[in-house]
C-alpha positions as CSV (number, residue, x, y, z in Angstrom):
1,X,-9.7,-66.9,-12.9
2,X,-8.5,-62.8,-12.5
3,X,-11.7,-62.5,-10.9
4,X,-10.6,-65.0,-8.2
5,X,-7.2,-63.7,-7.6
6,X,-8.5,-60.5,-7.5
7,X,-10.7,-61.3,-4.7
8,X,-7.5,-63.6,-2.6
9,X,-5.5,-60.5,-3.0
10,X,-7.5,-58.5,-1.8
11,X,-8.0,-59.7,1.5
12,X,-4.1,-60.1,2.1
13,X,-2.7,-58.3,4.6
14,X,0.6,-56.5,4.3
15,X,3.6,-58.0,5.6
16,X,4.0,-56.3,8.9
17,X,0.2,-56.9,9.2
18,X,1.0,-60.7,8.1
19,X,3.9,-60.6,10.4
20,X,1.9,-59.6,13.1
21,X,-1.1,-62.3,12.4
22,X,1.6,-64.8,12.2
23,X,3.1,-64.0,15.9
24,X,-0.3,-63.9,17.5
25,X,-1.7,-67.3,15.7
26,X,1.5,-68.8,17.0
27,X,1.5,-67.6,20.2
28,X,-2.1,-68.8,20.5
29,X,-1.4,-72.1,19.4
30,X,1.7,-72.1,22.3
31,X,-0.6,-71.0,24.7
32,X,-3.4,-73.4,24.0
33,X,-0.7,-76.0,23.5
34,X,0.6,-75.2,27.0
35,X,-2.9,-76.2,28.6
36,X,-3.9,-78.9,26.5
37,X,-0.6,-80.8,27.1
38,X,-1.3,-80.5,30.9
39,X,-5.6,-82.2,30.1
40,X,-3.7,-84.3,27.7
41,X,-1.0,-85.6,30.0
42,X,-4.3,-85.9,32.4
43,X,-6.1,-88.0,30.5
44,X,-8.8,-85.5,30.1
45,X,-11.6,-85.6,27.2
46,X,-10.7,-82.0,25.7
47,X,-6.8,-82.0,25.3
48,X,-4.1,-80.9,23.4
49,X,-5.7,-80.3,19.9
50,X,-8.8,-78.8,21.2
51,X,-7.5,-76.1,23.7
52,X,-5.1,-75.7,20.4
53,X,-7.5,-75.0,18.2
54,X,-10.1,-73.2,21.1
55,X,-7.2,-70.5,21.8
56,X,-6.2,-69.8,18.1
57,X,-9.8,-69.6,16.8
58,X,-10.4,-67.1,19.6
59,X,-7.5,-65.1,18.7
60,X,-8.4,-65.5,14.4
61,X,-11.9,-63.9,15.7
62,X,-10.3,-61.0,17.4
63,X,-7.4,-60.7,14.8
64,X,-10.0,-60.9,11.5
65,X,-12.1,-58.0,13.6
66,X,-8.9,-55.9,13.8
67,X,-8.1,-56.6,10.3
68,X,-11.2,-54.5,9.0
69,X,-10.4,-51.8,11.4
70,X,-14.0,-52.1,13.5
71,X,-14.6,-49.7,16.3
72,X,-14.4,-50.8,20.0
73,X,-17.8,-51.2,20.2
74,X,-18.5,-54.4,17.6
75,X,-15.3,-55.7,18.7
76,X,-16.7,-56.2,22.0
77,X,-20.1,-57.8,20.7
78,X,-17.5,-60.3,19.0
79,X,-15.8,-61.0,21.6
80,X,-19.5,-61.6,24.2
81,X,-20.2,-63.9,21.5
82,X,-17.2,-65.8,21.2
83,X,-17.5,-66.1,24.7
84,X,-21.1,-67.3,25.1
85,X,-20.2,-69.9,22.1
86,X,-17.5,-71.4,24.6
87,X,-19.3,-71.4,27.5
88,X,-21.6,-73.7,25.4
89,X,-18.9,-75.7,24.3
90,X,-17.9,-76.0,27.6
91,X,-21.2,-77.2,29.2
92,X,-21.1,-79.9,26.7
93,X,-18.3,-81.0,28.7
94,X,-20.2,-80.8,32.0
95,X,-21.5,-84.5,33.4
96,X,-24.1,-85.2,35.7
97,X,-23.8,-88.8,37.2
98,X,-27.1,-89.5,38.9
99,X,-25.9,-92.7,40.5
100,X,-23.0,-91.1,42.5
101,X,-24.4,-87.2,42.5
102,X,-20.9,-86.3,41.1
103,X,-20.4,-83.2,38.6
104,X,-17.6,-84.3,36.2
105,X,-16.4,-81.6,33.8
106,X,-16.1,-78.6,35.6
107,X,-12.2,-77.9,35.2
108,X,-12.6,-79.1,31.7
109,X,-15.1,-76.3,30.4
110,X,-13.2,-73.6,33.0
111,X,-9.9,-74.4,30.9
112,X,-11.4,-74.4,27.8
113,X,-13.1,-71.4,28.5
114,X,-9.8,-69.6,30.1
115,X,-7.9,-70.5,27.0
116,X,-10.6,-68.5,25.0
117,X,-9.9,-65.4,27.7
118,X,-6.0,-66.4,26.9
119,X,-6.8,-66.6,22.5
120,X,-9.2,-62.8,22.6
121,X,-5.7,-61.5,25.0
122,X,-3.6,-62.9,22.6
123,X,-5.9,-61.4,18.9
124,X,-5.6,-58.3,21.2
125,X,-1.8,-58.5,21.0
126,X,-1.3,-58.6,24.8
127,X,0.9,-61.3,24.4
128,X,3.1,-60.5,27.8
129,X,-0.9,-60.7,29.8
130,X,-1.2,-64.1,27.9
131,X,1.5,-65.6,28.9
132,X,1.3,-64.5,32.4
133,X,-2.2,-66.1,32.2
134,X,-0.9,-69.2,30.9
135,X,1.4,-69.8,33.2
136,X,-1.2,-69.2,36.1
137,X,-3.5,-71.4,34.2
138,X,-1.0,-74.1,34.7
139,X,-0.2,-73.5,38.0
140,X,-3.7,-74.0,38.7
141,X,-4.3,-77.1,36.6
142,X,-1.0,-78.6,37.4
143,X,0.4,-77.9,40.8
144,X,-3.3,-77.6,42.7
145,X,-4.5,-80.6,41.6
146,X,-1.7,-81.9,44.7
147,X,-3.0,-79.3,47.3
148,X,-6.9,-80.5,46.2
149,X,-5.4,-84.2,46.7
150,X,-4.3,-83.3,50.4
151,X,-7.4,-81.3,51.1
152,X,-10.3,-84.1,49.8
153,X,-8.0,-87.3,50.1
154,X,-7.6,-89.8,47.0
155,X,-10.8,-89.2,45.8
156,X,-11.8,-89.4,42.2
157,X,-11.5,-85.5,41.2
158,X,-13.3,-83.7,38.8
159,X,-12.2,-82.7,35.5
């Protein structure tokens, strides 16, 4: 049993480290929260929980990186394969219909993978860029989707 608390200890963090961990998850999970609620109120497949959890599992990458004080240069292969994991996730969210020749999908796997740009800003502990990025993410999903209305008619949009 020592042997096991040993080993728990010794991965905690201090508490300004914990502190800081703390602000950055949460701030993740607002951000990711932000642009889920928009798919969510949307009635999109990949909603609140999942741009949740997609922004503060980006961040937990970055943030575990920091913790064992890597140099720039593995943090960046980290963060190329975090983002090569999402565009996969995102792809899986990309749908062909053959009947109609419409892509469906397309804003769904660009949000999801802008709220893993917003979840490596926010391990990064630019949480100002973030939130800047988050409201601009909005903007876009929420206020353009009227200005794409005007521009294409009531059409069935993508997404």
């Amino acid at each position: 049993m020592g042997l096991i608390l040993d080993e728990l200890s010794a991965s905690l963090p201090t508490a300004p480290e914990a502190v800081r961990f703390v602000i950055r998850l949460l701030a993740a999970l607002l951000a990711g929260g932000i642009i889920g609620w928009q798919r969510e109120a949307t009635h999109k497949a990949a909603g609140l929980r999942t741009h949740m959890l997609v922004c503060s599992g980006t961040a937990l990458f970055i943030l575990a990186a920091l913790g064992t004080s890597m140099q720039l240069d593995a943090l960046s292969r980290i963060m190329q394969g975090v983002i090569t994991g999402i565009g996969f996730l995102g792809a899986g969210a990309i749908l062909k219909i053959e009947s109609t020749h419409q892509i469906k999908g397309l804003t769904t796997a660009a949000g999801i993978w802008m709220t893993a740009a917003l979840g490596v800003t926010i391990g990064l502990g630019q949480l100002g860029t973030a939130a800047i990025g988050t409201a601009f993410a909005w903007l876009v999903l929420s206020a353009l989707v009227k200005v794409d209305k005007r521009i294409d008619g009531p059409s069935d949009r993508t997404g």
